[in-house]
Structure formats: structure tokens, C-alpha cells
BALOMI-284856 format. One record per residue (C-alpha): x, y, z; residue in one letter. Coordinates in steps of 0.05 Angstrom, whole numbers, plus 32768, in hexadecimal, padded with zeros to 4 digits. Layout:
N
XYZA;...
//
This chain:
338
800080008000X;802180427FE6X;802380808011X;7FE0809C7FF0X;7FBA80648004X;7FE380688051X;7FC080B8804FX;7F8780A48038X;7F7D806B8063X;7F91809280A0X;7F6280D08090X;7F29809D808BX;7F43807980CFX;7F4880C780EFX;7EFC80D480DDX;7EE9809C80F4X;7F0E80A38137X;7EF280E98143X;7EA180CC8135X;7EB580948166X;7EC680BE819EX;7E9180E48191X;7E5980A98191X;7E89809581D5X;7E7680D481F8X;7E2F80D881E5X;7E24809081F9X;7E4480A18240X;7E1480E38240X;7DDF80B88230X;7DE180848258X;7DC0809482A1X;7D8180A98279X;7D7980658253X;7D478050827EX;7D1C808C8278X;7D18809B822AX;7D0C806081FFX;7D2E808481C7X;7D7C808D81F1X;7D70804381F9X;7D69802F81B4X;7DA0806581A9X;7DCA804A81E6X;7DC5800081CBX;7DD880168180X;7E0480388192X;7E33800481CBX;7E2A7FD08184X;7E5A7FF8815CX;7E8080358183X;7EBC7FFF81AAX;7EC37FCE8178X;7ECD80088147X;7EF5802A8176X;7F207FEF8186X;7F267FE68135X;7F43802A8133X;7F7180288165X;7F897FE68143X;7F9880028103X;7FC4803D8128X;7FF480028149X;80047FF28104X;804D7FE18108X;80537FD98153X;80957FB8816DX;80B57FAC81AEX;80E87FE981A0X;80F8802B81BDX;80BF8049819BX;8090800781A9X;809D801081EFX;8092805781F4X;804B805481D6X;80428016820BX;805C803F8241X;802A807A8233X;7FF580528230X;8005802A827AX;80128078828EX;7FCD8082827AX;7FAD8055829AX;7FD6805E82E0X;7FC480A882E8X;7F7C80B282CEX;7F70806A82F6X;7F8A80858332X;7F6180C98320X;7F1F80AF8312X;7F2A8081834FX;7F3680B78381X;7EFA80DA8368X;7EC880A8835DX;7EDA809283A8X;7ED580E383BBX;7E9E80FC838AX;7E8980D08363X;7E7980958388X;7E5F80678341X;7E368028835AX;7E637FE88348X;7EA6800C8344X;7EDE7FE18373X;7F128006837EX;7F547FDA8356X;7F8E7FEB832DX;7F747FA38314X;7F337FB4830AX;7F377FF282CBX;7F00802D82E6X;7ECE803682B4X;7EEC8043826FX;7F3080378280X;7F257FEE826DX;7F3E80068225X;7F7A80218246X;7F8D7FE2825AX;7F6F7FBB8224X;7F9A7FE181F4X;7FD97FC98221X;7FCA7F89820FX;7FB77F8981C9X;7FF87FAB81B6X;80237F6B81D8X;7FF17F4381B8X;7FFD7F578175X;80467F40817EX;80307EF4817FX;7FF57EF48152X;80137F158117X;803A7ED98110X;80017EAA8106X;7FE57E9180CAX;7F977E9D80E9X;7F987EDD8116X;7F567EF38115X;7F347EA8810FX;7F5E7E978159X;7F477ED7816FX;7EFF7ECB8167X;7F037E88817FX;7F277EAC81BCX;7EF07ED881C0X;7EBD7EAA81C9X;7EE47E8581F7X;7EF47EB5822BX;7EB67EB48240X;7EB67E71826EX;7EED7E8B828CX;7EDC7E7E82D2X;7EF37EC782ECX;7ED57F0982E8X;7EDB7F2782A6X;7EEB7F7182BFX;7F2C7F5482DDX;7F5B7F7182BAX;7F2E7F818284X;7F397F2D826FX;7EFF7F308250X;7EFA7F6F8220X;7F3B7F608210X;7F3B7F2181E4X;7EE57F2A81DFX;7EFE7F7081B0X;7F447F588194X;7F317F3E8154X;7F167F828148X;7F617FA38159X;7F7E7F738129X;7F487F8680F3X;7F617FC78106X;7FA47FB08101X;7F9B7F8D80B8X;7F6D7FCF809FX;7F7D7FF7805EX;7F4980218039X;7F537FF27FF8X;7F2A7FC6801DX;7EEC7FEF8013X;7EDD80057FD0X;7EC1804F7FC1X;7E8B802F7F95X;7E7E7FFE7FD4X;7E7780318001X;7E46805C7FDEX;7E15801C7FD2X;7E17800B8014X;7DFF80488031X;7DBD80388022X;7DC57FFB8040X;7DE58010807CX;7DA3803B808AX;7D7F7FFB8086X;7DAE7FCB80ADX;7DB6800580E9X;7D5E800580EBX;7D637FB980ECX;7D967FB38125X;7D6B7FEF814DX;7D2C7FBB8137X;7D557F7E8151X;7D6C7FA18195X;7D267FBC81A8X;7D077F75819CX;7D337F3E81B5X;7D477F3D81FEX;7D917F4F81F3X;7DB37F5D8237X;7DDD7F938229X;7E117F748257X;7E207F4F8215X;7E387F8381ECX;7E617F9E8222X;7E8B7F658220X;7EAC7F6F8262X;7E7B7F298286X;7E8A7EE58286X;7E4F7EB28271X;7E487EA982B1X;7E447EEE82C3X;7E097EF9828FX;7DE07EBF82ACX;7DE87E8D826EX;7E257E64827AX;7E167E2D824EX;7E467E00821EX;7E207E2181E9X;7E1D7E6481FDX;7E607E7781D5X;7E2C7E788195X;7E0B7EBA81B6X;7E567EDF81B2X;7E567EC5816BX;7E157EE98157X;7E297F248187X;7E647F238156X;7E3B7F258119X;7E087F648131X;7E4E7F87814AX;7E6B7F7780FEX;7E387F9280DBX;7E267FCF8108X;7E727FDF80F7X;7E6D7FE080AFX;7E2D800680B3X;7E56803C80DAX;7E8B803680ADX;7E648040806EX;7E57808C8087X;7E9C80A0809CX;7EB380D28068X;7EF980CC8045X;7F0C810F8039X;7F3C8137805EX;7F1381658094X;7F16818680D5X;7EFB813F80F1X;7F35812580DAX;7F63815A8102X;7F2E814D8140X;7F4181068138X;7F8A81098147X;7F738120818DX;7F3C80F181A6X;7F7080DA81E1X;7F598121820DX;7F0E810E81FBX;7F1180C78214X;7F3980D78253X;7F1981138268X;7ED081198257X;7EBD80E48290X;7ECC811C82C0X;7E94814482A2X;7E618110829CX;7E6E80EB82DCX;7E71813282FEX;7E32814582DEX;7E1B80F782F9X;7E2E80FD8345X;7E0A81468348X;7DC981278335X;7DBF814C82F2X;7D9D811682D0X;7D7181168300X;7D4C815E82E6X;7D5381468293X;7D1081228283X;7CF181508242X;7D01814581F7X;7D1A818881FCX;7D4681718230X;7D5C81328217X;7D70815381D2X;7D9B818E81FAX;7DC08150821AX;7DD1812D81D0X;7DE9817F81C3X;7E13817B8205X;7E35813C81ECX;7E46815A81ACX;7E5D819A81CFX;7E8D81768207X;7EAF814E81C6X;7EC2819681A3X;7ED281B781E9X;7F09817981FDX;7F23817D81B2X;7F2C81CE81C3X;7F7D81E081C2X;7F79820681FCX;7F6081C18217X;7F93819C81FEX;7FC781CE8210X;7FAD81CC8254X;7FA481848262X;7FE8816B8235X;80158169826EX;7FE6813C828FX;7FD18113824FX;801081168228X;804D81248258X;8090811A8240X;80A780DB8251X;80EC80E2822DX;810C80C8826DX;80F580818260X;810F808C8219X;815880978234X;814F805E8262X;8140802F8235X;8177805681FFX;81AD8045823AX;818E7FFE8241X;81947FE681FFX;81D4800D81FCX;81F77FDB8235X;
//
């Protein structure tokens, strides 16, 4: 694949990063109302059968080239940064402001969102042993689908949204734009429209625990631990396939300001829980229950995803989001050096 196609693929990959983060936020703006409106469930549901895998897909295709080198273990090292800090900060609020029903307090345990965090930890080391098999993405299914007897908790160190979402990093991982056609794309719009109203169809009238599409419970966990039950992540795999290519179908390929947006979805991710778990613990929620109201919280969504994408945000926040870390460079410089 030439550089044109390595731009092109990489705006496409941007856009799609920056809608992501965006469906992220509004799905985690959305959610303590789902019980209330009908509609933020359907939207909530829709939503949770596309936005990770996608997301996870993206973040694949970015580790293109990973190695265990100076560079490969700088990206690792930011990413286990990461995770230490805003898991120590989220921890120290939820346990002072907070206070998020569930939430045990374990560097073991990822708060919240910070599964991906750790997820991604792990999918980068695993890429160094699958990319050597002649199957990846057929033994990471079948991975998939086993994880799910394991006899542990899945949240444990995010176990199981770790190898339930890896064949979707390695998609990632294998991704280049050849592999959809233009002409492809602009038949399948149509059908996207049609295959988005089906899944909303399908998840309004089949008793689909949500737990499942979360991916972070054992069988056990969700009640239906039977020899069988692997089957159900198989066809949880099939509605998560084709809600992706649905998505994918509408993300444009031109060069834009979403593209620019998505080279900066890290200070969205890691800060905008602070906002809506604030906004959570003060009992906001609480006074939204008109159409009018419901709409302005959609708008608020939209409006924290520009404001965290601001400069003055990220000029603010980058010594806490992207610190220098040249010190473990020079470390590991010296290391290899002896």
C-alpha cells in the first residue's frame, strides 16, 4: 500500500475516531436516563452495538507496526501512565464525590472506562504473538467465545473485554481503505439505513441483556452458563459486525476539521467522565424528564466533545495527559546501550 492509500486510509481512520468519541460521550450522557425515555434506550442500545468494537478497530489500525523497541515501549509506557494516574484520579473521587454504585476500589479492577486503558496494554503485547500465526483473527474469535466460562470475574483485569474485543484490534490492525470500495460504500448507504432500523427493531423486541454487549461478564455472570451458550457471543458477534459496517458506511473520506479533532480524542476519553459523573453525583438527572430536556442533553454531549477538543483544553490538560516521559527513553537508551 503506497503512501496515498497510508493518507487516505488514515484520514478515513481519523474521522472515524472523532464520530466514535463522540457516540462514546453521548452514550455516557445518555445513559442514567435510559430508563425513563424509551427513545435514549433504543439510542443507548444502538449505540453500545457499534461505538467499542469500532473504537477498538481504530485503535488497532493506529498500532500498526508496533514492536518491542524504544519507541514500542514508549507508547506502552504512556498508556500504563494512563491508566495509573486517571485510575488513581477517578478512584479518589468516586470514593470522595462520586460514590458510583458497583465501583471496588482496585488497581486490578479498571474504574469505569479505563478498562480500554488496560485493554489496549494488552492488545499491543498481543499483537506480538498473533501476527505470527497463520489464523489470527479465527483463534481470536474462538478466544472470544471462550473466555466466557472462565470461572473468574470478567472485570478482573478487564480478562474479559480483552480477548471478547481483540479480534476487532486485529481487524484494526489488518485495515486499509482498499478494502472498501468507493462504489461499495455509496450502495451501502442505503442499506446501512435499513440494517441500523433492523438492529433498533431487533433490540426493542428480543430480550437482549445489555450486559452482553458490554462484554466485560462471564456466562455465568449473565445467568446462562451453559455448554452452548458460546453460540449467543457468536450472534452477539454478528449484530456487533454489521452495526460496524453500517457505521462505517457513513464515515466520510475527505480531509476535514473531524479529521484534525480526531488526532485528539485521548483528552475526550480521559476527561469528559469528570463532567458527566460530576453532573451524576449532583443529582442533575434527576430534574431532565421533557423532550425539550432530553434533546438539550444530546446538545450537551455534542458540546462537551468540541469543548475537550478546545486547544486551550489541551494546552491546559497536556502536562497531565501527555507529560514528557523522555526519562524512560534515556533509560532504556542506556539499557540497551550496556
Amino acid at each position: 500500500m503506497g503512501r496515498e492509500d497510508n493518507t487516505a486510509s488514515n484520514t478515513f481512520m481519523l474521522n472515524a475516531k472523532f464520530l466514535l468519541i463522540l457516540f462514546v460521550v453521548i452514550a455516557n450522557c445518555i445513559e442514567p436516563l435510559i430508563q425513563q425515555s424509551a427513545a435514549f434506550h433504543s439510542l443507548y442500545l444502538g449505540i453500545y452495538t457499534f461505538h467499542i468494537p469500532m473504537f477498538v478497530m481504530v485503535t488497532g489500525y493506529f498500532s500498526k507496526g508496533f514492536r518491542l523497541d524504544v519507541s514500542g515501549i514508549k507508547s506502552l509506557q504512556m498508556i500504563f501512565y494512563h491508566y495509573l494516574i486517571f485510575q488513581s484520579l477517578y478512584s479518589l473521587l468516586d470514593s470522595l464525590a462520586f460514590h458510583a454504585p458497583g465501583v471496588r476500589y482496585s488497581f486490578f479492577i479498571p474504574y469505569s472506562l479505563l478498562w480500554f486503558l488496560f485493554s489496549h496494554f494488552c492488545w499491543r503485547l498481543l499483537l506480538l504473538l498473533f501476527t505470527k500465526m497463520q489464523h489470527p483473527l479465527v483463534v481470536s474469535v474462538i478466544l472470544g467465545v471462550l473466555i466466557g466460562y472462565a470461572p473468574f470475574t470478567g472485570t478482573m483485569l478487564s480478562f474479559s473485554r480483552t480477548l471478547v474485543f481483540f479480534p476487532f484490534f486485529l481487524a484494526g490492525y489488518y485495515f486499509h481503505l482498499d478494502m472498501i470500495p468507493k462504489h461499495f460504500v455509496r450502495m451501502n448507504k442505503g442499506l446501512s439505513v435499513i440494517g441500523l432500523l433492523g438492529i433498533l427493531v431487533f433490540l426493542n423486541t428480543t430480550p437482549l441483556d445489555p450486559k452482553w454487549l458490554y462484554s466485560s461478564f462471564t456466562y455465568k455472570e449473565l445467568g446462562a452458563f451453559h455448554w452452548h451458550t458460546g453460540a449467543y457471543r457468536l450472534g452477539v458477534y454478528t449484530l456487533e459486525i454489521i452495526a460496524s459496517f453500517c457505521f462505517l458506511s457513513f464515515v466520510p473520506r475527505k480531509q476535514s476539521i473531524l479529521t484534525e479533532w480526531g488526532k485528539y480524542t485521548v483528552y475526550v476519553f480521559l476527561l469528559h467522565a469528570f463532567i458527566t459523573k460530576t453532573a451524576i453525583s449532583m443529582g442533575l438527572f434527576s430534574y431532565i424528564h421533557t423532550f425539550t430536556q432530553l434533546t438539550l442533553v444530546l446538545l450537551l454531549a455534542v458540546a462537551i466533545t468540541w469543548l475537550l477538543l478546545q486547544e486551550w483544553v489541551r494546552r491546559f490538560s497536556r502536562p497531565l495527559i501527555e507529560p514528557d516521559l523522555s526519562f524512560w527513553e534515556r533509560w532504556l537508551s542506556r539499557k540497551h546501550s550496556i
